[in-house]
N, CA, C and O of each residue as an XYZ file, in Angstrom:
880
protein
N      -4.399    -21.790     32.099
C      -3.759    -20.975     33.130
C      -2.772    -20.028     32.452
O      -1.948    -20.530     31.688
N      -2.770    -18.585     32.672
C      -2.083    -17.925     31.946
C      -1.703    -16.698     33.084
O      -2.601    -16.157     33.728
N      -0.186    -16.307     33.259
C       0.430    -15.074     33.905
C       0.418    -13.909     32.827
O       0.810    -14.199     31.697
N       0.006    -12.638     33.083
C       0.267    -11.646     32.555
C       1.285    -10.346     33.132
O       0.694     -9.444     33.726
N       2.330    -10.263     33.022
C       2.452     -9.237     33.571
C       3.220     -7.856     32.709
O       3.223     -7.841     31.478
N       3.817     -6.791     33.485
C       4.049     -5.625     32.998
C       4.989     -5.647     32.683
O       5.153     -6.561     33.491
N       6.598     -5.464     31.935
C       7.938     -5.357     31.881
C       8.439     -4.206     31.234
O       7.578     -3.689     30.523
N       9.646     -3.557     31.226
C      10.204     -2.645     31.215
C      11.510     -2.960     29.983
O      12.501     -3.594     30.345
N      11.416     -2.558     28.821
C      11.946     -3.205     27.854
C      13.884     -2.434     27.969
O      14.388     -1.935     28.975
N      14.290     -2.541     27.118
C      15.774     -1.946     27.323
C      15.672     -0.564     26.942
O      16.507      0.161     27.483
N      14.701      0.108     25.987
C      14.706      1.565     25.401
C      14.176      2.659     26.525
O      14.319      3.879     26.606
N      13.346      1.466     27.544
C      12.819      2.255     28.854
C      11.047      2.166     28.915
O      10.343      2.371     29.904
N      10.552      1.748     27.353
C       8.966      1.539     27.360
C       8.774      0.509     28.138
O       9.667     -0.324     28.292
N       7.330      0.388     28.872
C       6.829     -0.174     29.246
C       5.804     -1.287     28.371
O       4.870     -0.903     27.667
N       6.195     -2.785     28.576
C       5.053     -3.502     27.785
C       4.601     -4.759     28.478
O       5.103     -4.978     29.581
N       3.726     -5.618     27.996
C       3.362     -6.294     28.623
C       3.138     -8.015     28.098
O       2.621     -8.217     26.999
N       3.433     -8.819     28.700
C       3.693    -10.068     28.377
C       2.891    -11.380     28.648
O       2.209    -10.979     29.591
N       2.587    -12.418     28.495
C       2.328    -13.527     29.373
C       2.733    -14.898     29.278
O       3.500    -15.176     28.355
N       2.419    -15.675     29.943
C       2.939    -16.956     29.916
C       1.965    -17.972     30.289
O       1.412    -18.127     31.377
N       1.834    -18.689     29.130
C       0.162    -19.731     29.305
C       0.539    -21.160     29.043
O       1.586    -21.359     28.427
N      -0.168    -22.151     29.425
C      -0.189    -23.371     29.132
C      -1.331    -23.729     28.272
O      -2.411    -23.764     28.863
N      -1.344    -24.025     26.904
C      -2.070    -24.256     26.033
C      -2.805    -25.802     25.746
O      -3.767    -26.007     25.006
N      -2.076    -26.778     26.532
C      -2.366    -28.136     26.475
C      -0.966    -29.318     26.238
O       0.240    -29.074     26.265
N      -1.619    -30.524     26.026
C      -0.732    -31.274     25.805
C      -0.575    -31.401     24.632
O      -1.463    -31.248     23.792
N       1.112    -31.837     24.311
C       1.504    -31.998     22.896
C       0.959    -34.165     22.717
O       1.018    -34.997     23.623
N       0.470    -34.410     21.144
C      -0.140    -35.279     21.648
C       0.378    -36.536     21.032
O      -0.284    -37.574     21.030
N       1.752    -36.417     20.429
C       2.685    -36.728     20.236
C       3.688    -37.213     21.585
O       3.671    -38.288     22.184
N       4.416    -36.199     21.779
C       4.987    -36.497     23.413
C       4.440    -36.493     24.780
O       4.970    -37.132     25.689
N       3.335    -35.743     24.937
C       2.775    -36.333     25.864
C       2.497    -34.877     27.046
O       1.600    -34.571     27.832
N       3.635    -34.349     26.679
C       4.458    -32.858     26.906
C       3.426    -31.858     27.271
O       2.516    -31.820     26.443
N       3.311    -31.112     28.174
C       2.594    -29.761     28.264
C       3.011    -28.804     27.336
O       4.229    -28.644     27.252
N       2.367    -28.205     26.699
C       2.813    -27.075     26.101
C       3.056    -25.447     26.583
O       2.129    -24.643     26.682
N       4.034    -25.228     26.773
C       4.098    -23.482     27.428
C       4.371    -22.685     26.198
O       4.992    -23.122     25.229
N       3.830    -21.399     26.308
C       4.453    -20.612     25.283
C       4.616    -19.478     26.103
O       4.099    -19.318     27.209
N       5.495    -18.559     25.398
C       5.997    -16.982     26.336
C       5.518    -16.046     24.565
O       5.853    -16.516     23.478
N       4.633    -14.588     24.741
C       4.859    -14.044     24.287
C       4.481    -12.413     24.847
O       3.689    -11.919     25.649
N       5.712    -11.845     23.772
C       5.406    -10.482     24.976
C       5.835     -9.267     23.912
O       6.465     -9.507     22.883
N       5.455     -8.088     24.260
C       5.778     -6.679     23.668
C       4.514     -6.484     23.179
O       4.369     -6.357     21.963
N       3.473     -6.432     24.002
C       2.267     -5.874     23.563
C       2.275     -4.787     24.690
O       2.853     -4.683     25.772
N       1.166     -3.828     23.804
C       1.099     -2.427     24.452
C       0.623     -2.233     25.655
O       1.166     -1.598     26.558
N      -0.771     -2.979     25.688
C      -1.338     -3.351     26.817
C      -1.991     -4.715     27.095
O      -2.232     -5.570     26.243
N      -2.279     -4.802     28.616
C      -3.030     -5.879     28.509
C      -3.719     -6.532     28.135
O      -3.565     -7.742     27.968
N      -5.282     -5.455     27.756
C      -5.895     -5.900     26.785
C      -5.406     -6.406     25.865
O      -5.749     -7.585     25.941
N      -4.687     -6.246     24.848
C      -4.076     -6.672     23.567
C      -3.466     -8.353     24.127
O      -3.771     -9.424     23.601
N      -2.685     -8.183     25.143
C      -2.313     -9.281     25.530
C      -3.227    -10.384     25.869
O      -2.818    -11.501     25.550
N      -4.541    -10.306     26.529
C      -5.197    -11.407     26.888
C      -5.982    -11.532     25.521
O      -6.608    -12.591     25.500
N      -6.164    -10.687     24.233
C      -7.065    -10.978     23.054
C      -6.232    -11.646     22.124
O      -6.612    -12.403     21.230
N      -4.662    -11.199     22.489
C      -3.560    -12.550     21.302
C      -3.664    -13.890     22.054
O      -3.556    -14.962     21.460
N      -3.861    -13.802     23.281
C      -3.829    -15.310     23.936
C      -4.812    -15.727     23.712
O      -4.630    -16.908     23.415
N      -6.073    -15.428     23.650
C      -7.446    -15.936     23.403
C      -7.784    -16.666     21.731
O      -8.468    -17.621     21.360
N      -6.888    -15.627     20.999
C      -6.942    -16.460     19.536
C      -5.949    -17.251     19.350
O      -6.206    -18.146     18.545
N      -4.889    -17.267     19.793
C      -3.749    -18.835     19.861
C      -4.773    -19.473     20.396
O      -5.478    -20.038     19.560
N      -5.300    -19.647     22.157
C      -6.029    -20.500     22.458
C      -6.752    -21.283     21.383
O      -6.604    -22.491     21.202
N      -7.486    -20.550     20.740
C      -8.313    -21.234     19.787
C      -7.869    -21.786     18.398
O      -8.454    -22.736     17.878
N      -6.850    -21.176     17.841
C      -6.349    -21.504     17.202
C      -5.321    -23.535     17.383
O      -5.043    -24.477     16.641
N      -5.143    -23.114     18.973
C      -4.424    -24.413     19.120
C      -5.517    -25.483     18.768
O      -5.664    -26.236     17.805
N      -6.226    -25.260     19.920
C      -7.831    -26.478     19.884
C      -8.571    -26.383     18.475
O      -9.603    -27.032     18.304
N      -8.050    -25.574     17.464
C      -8.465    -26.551     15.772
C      -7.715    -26.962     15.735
O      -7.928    -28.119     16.096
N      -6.434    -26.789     15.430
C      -5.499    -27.062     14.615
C      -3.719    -27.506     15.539
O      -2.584    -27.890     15.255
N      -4.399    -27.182     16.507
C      -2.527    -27.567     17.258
C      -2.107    -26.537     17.102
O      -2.858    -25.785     16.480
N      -0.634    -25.902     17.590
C       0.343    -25.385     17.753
C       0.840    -25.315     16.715
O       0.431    -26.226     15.995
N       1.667    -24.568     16.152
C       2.367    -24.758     14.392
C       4.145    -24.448     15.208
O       4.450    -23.997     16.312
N       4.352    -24.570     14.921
C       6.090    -25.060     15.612
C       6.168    -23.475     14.787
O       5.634    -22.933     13.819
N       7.421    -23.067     16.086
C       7.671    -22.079     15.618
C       8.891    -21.337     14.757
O      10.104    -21.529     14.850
N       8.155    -20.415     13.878
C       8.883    -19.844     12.816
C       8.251    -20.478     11.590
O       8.446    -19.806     10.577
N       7.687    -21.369     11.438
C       6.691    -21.821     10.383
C       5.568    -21.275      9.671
O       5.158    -21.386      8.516
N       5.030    -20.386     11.130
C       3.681    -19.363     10.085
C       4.138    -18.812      9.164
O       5.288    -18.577      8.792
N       2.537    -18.472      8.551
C       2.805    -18.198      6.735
C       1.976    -16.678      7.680
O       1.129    -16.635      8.572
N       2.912    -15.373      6.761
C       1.902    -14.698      6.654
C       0.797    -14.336      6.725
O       0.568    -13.417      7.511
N      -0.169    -14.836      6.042
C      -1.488    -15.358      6.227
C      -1.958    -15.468      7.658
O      -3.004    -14.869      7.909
N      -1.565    -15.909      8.315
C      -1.481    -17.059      9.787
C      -0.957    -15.838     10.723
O      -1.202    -16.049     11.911
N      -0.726    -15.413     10.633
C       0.354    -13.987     11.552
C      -1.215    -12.491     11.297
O      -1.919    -11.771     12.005
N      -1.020    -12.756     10.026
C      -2.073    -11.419      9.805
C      -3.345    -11.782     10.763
O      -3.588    -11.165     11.800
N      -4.274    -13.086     10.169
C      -5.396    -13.219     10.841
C      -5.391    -12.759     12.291
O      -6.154    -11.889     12.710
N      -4.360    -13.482     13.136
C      -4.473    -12.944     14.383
C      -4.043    -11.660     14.726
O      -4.532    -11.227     15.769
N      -3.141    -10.821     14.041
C      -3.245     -9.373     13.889
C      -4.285     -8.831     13.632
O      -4.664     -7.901     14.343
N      -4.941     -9.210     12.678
C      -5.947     -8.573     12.350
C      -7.218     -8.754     13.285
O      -8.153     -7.954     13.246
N      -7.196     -9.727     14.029
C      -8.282     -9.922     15.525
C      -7.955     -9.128     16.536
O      -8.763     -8.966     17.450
N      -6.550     -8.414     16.546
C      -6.500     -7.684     17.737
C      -6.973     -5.922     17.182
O      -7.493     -5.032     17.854
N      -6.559     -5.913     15.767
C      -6.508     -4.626     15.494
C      -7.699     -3.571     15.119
O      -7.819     -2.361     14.930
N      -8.759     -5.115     15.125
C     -10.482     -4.483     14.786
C     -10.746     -3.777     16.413
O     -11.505     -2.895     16.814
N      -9.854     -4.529     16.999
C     -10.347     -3.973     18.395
C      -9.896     -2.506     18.885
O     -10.276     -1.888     19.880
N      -9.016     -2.150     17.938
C      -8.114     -0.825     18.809
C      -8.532      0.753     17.028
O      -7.904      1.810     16.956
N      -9.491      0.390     16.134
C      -9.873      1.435     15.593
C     -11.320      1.453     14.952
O     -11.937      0.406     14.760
N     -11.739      2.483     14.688
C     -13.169      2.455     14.096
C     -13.531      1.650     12.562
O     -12.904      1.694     11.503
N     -14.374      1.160     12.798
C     -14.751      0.405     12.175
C     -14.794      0.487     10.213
O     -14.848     -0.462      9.431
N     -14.743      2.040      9.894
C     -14.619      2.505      8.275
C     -12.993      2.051      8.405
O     -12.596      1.116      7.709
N     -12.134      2.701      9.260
C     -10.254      2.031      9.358
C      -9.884      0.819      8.744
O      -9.137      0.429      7.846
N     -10.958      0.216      9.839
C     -10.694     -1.461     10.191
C     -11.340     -1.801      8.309
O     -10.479     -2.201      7.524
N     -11.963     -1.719      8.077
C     -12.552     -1.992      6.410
C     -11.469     -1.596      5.581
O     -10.843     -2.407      4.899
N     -11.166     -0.086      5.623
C     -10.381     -0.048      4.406
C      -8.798     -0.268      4.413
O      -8.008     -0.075      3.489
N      -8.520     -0.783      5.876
C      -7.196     -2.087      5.681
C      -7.354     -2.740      5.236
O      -6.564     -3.059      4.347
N      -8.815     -3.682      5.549
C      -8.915     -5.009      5.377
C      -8.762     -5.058      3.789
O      -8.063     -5.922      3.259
N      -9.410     -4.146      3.096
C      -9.424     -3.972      1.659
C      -7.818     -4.021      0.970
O      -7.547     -4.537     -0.114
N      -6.995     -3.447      1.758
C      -6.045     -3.181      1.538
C      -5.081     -4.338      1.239
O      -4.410     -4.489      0.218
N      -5.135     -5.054      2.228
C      -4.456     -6.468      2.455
C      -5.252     -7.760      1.713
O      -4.858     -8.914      1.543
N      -6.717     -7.019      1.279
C      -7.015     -8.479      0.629
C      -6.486     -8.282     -0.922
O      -6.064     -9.227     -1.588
N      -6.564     -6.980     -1.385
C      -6.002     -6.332     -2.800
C      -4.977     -6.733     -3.609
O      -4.726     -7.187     -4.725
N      -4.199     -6.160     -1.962
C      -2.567     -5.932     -2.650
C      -1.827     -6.688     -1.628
O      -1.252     -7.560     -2.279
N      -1.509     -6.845     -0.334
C      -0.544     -7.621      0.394
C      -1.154     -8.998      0.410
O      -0.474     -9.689     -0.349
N      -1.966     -9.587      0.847
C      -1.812    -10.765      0.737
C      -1.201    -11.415     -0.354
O      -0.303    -12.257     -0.350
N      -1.898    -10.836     -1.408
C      -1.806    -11.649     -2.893
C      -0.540    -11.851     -3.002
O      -0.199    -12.902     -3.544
N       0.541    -10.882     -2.507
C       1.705    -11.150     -2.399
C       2.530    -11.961     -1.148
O       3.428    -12.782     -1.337
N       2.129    -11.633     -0.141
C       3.158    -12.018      0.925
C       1.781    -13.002      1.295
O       1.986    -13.129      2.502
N       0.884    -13.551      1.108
C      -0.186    -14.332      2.155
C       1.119    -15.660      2.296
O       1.844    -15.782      3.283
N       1.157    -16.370      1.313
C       1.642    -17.885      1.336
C       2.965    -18.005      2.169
O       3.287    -19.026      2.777
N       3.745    -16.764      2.126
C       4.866    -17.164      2.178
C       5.031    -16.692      3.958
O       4.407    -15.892      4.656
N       6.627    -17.986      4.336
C       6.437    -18.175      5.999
C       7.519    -16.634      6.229
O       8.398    -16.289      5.441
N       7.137    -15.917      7.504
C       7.398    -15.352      7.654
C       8.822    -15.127      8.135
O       9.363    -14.114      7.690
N       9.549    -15.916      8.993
C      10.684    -16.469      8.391
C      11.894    -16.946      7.494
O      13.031    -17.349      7.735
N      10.919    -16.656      6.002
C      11.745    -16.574      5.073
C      11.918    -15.492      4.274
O      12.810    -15.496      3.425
N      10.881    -14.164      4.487
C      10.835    -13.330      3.884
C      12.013    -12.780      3.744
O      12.611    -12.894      4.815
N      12.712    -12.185      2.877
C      14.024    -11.545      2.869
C      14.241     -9.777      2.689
O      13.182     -9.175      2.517
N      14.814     -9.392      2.701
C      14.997     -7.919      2.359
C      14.862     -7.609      0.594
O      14.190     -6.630      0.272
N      15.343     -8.242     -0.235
C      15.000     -8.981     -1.159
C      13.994     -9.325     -1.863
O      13.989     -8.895     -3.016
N      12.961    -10.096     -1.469
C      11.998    -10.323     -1.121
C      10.548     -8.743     -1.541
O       9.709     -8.379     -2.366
N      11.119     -8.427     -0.381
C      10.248     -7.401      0.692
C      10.809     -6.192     -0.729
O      10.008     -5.267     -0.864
N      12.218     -6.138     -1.865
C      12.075     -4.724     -2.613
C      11.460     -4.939     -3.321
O      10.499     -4.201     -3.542
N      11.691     -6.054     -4.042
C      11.036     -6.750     -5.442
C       9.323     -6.444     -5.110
O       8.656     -5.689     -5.817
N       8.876     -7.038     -4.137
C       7.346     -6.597     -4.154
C       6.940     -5.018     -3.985
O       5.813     -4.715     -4.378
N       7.620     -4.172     -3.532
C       7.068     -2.767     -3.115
C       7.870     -2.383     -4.638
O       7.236     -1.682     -5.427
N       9.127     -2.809     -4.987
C       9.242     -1.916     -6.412
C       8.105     -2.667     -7.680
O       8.327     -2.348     -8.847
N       7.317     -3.318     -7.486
C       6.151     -3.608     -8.340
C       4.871     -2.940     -8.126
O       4.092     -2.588     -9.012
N       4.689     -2.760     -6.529
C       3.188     -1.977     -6.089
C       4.028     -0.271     -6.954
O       3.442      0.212     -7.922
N       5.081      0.266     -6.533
C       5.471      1.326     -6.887
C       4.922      1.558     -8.817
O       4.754      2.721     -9.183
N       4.766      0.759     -9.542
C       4.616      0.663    -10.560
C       3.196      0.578    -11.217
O       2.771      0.904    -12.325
N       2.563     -0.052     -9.979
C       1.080     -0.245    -10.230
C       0.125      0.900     -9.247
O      -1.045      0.880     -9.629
N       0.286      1.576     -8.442
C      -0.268      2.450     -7.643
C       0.307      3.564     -6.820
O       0.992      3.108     -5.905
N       0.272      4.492     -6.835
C       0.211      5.559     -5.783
C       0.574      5.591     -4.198
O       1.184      6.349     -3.445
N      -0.329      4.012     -4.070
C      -0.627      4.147     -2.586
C       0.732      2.966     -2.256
O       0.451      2.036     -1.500
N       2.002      3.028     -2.766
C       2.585      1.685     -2.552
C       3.335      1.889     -1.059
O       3.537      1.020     -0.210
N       3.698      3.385     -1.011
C       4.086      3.596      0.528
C       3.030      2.876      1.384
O       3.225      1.768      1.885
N       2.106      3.455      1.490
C       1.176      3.008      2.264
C       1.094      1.067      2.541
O       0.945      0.350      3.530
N       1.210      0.925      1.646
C       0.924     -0.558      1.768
C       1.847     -1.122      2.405
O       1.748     -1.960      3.301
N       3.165     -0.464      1.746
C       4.396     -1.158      2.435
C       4.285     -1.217      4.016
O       4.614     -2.207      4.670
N       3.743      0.053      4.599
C       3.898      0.517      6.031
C       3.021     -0.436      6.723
O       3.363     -0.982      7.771
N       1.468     -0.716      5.931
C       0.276     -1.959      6.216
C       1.077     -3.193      6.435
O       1.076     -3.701      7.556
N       1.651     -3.636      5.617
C       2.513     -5.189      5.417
C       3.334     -4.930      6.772
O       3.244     -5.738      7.697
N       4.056     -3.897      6.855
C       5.351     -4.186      7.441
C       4.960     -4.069      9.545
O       5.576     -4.604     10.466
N       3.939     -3.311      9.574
C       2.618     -3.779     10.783
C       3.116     -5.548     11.293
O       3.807     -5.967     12.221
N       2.501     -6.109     10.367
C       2.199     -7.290     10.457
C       3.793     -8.158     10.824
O       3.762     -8.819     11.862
N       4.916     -8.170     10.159
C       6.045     -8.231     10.450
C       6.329     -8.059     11.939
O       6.845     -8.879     12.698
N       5.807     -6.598     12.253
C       6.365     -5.915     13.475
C       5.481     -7.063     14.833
O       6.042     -7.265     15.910
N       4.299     -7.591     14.550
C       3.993     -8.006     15.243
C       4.206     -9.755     15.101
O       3.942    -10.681     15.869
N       4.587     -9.716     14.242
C       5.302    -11.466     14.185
C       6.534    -11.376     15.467
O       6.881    -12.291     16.213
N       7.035     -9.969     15.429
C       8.557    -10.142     16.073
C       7.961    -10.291     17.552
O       8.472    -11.038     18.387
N       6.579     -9.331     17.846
C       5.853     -9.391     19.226
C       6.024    -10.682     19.433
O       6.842    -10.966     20.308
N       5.258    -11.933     18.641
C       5.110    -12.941     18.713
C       5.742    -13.987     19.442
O       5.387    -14.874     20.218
N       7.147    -13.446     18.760
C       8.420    -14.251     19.130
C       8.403    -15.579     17.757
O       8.671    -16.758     17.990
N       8.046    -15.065     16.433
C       8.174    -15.528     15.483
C       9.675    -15.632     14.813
O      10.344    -16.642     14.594
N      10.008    -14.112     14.535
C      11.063    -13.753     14.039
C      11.551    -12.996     15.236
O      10.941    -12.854     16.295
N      13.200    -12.346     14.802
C      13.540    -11.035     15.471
C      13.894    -10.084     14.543
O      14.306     -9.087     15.136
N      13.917     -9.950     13.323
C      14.184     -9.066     12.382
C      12.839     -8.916     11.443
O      12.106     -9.747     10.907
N      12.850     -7.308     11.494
C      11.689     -6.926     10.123
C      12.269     -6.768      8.664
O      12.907     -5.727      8.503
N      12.167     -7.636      7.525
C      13.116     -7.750      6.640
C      12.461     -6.198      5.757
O      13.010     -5.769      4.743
N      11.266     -5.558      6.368
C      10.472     -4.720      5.747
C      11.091     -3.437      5.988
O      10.829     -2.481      5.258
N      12.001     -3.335      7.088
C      12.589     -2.247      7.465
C      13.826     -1.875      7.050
O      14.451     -1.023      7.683
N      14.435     -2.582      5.714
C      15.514     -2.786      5.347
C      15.663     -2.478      3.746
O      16.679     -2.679      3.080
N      14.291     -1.890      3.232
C      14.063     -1.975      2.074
C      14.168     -0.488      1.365
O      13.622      0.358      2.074
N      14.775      0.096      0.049
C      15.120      1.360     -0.221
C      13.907      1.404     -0.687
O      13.494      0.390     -1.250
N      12.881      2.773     -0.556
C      11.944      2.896     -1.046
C      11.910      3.472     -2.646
O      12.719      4.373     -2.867
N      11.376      3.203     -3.356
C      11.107      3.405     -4.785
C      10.448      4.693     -4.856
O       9.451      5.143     -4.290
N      11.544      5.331     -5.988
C      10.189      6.709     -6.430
C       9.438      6.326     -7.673
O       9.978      5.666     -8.561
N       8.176      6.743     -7.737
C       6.959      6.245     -8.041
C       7.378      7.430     -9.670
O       7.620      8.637     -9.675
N       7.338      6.815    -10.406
C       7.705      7.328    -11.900
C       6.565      8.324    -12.016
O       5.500      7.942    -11.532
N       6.601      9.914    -12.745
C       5.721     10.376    -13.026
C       5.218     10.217    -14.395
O       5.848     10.158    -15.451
N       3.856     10.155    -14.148
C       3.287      9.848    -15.707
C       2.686     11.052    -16.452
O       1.595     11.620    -16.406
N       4.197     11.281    -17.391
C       3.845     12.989    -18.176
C       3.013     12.290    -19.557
O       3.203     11.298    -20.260
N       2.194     13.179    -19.521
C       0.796     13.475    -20.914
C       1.921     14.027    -21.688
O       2.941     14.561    -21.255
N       1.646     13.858    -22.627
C       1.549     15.066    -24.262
C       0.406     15.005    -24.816
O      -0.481     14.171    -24.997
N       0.643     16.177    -25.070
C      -0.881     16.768    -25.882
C      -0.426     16.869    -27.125
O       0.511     17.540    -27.557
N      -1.139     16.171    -27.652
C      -0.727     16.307    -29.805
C      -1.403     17.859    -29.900
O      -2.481     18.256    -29.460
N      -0.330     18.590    -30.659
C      -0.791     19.842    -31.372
C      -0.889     20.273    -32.767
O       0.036     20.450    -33.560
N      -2.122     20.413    -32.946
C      -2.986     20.479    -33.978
C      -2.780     21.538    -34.837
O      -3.637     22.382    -34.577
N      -1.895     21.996    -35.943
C      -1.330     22.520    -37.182
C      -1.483     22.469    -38.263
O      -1.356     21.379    -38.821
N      -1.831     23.678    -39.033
C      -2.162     23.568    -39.932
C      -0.957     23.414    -40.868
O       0.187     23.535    -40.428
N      -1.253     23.100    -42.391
C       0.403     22.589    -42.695
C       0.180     23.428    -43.585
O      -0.954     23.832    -43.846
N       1.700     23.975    -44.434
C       1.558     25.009    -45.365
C       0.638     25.479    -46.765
O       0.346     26.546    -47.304
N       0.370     24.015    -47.009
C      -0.378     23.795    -47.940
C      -1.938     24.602    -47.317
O      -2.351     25.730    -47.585
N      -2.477     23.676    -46.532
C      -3.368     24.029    -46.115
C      -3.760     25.585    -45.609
O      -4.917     26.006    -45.647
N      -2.831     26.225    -45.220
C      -2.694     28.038    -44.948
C      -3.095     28.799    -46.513
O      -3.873     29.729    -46.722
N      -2.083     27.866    -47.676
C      -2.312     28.561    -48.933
C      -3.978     27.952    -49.557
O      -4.560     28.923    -50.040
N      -4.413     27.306    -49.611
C      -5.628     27.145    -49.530
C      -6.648     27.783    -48.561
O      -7.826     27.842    -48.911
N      -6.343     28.159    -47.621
C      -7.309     28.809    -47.156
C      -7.280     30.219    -47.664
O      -8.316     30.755    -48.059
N      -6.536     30.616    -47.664
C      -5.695     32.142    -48.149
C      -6.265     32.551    -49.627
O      -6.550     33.620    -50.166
N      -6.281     31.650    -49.883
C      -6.944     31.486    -51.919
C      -8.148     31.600    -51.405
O      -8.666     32.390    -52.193
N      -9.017     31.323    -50.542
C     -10.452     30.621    -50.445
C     -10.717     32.239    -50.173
O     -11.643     32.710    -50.834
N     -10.031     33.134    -49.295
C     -10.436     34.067    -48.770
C     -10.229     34.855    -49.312
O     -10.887     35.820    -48.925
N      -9.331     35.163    -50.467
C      -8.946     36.076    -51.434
C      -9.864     36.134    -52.653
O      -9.854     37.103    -53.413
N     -10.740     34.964    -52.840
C     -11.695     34.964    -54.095
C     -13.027     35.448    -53.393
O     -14.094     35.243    -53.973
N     -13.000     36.214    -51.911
C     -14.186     36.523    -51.214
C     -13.907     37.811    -51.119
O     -14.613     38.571    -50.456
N     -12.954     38.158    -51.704
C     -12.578     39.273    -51.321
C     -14.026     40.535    -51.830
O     -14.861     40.220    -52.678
N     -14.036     41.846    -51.140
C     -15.012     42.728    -52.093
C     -16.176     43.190    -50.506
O     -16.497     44.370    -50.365
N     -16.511     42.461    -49.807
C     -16.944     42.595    -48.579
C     -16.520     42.528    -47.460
O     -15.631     41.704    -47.245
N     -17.128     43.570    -46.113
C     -16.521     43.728    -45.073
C     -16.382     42.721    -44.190
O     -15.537     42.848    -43.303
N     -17.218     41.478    -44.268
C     -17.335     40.652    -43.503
C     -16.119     39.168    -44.370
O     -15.533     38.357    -43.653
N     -16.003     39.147    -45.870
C     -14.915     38.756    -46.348
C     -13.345     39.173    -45.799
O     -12.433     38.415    -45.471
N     -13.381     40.698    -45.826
C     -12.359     41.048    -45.569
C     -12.097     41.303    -44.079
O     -11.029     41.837    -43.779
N     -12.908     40.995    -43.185
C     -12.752     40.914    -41.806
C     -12.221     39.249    -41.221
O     -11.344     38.885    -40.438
N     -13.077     38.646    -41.909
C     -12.323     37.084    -42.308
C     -11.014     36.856    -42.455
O     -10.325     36.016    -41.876
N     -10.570     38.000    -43.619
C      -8.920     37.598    -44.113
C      -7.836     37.838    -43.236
O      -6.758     37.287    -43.015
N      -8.750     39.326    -42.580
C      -7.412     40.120    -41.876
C      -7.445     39.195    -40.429
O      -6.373     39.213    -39.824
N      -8.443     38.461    -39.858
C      -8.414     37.641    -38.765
C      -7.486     36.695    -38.933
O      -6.490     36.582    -38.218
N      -7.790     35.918    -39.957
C      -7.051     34.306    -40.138
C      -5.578     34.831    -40.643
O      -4.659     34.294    -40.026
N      -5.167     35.801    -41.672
C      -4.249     36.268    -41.373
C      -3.135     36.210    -40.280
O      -2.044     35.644    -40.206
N      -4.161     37.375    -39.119
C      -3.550     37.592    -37.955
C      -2.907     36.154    -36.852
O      -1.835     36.174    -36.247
N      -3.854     35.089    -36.850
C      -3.949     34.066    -36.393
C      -2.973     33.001    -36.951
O      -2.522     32.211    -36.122
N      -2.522     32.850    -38.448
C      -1.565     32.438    -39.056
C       0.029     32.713    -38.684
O       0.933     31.881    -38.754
N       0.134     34.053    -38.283
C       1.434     34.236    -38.514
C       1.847     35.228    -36.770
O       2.894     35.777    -36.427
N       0.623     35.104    -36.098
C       0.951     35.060    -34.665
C       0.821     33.883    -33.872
O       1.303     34.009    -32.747
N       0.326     32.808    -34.121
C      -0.181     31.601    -33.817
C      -1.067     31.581    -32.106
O      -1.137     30.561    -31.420
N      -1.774     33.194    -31.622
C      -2.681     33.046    -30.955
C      -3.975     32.177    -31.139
O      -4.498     31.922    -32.225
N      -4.449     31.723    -29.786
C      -6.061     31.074    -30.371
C      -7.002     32.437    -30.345
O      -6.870     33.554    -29.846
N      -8.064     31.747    -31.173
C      -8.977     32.943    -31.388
C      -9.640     33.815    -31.113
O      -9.986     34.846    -31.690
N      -9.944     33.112    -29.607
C     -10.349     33.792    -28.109
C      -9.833     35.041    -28.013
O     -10.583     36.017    -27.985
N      -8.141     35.190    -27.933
C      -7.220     35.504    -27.650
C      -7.059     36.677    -28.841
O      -6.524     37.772    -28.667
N      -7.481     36.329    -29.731
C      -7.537     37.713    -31.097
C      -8.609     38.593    -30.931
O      -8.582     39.798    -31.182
N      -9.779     37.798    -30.396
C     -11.072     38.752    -30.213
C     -10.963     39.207    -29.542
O     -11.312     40.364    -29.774
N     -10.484     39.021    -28.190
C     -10.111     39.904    -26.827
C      -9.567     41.246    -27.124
O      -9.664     42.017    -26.168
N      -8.898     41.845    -28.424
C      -7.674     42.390    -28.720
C      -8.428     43.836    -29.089
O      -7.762     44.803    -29.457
């Protein structure tokens, strides 16, 4: 048995909530109620109740503030195949199996800290490009723990973002060394006597002591 209805939050949005009985606790004996609310729409609301439902009847209820990450995403991630196209829905999923889980899967969401939450984005910042992005993916999941009524703080929203170091090239430049100029210079001076010798000299010459490339001499 489950109430759904509409509510009117303090900022003035409109969202929507419900209130279900999931079973008995089998321990005390106890009905179980749960309240959760700040979903967008209904839909969303009767598809988070449908995977707790099921989630209870494997496994029970997990007392709350105990989920791991992990445990928060899955059922995020059941509502969210539902609300984009299907290439989206993939290359999140890619996203979170990559790079966020590996980090935040184990840990309860509850304990995550601000802390926490820099130390991992100033490491993605180090290893990829896309670390904004990820952060914003992870911090999703947070936002909807708070729907939950897991937490009330996003420790993800608290975090200074990292600038992503640029990675400058050098190009080794390739010089001839003095020695090597006077050796060539000798090589071209014992050729001397022909036009195509002496078209040689006056080039490498030119190229020596303007340090154009050669392209750049023939053009001339």
């Amino acid at each position: 048995m489950a109430n759904f209805d509409q509510y009117e939050k303090k900022n003035g949005d409109k969202a929507w909530k419900f209130q279900a009985y999931l079973g008995t606790d089998k321990v005390t004996g106890k009905p179980i109620k749960t309240t959760r609310r700040n979903f967008k729409t209904k839909k969303e609301a009767q598809l988070a109740l449908a995977k707790l439902q099921v989630d209870f009847e494997q496994k029970g209820l997990e007392k709350d503030g105990n989920e791991t990450f992990q445990q928060v995403y899955d059922l995020w991630l059941y509502t969210y195949k539902t609300t984009v196209k299907e290439v989206t829905f993939m290359k999140t999923e890619i996203k979170f199996r990559k790079w966020i889980l590996p980090k935040y899967g184990d840990l309860r969401v509850n304990k995550v800290t601000v802390r926490m939450a820099q130390e991992i984005i100033n490491q993605w910042a180090k290893e990829t490009d896309q670390y904004r992005i990820l952060h914003s993916t992870a911090k999703r999941v947070f936002e909807y723990a708070i729907n939950l009524g897991i937490i009330t703080n996003n420790p993800l929203s608290h975090i200074m973002m990292p600038k992503r170091e640029k990675q400058i090239t050098t190009e080794k430049v390739k010089a001839y060394t003095k020695e090597e100029v006077k050796k060539i210079s000798e090589y071209l001076q014992s050729k001397s006597g022909t036009y195509r010798s002496e078209y040689d000299k006056t080039l490498m010459r030119f190229l020596f002591y303007t340090g154009c490339r050669i392209s750049e001499a023939l053009a001339l």
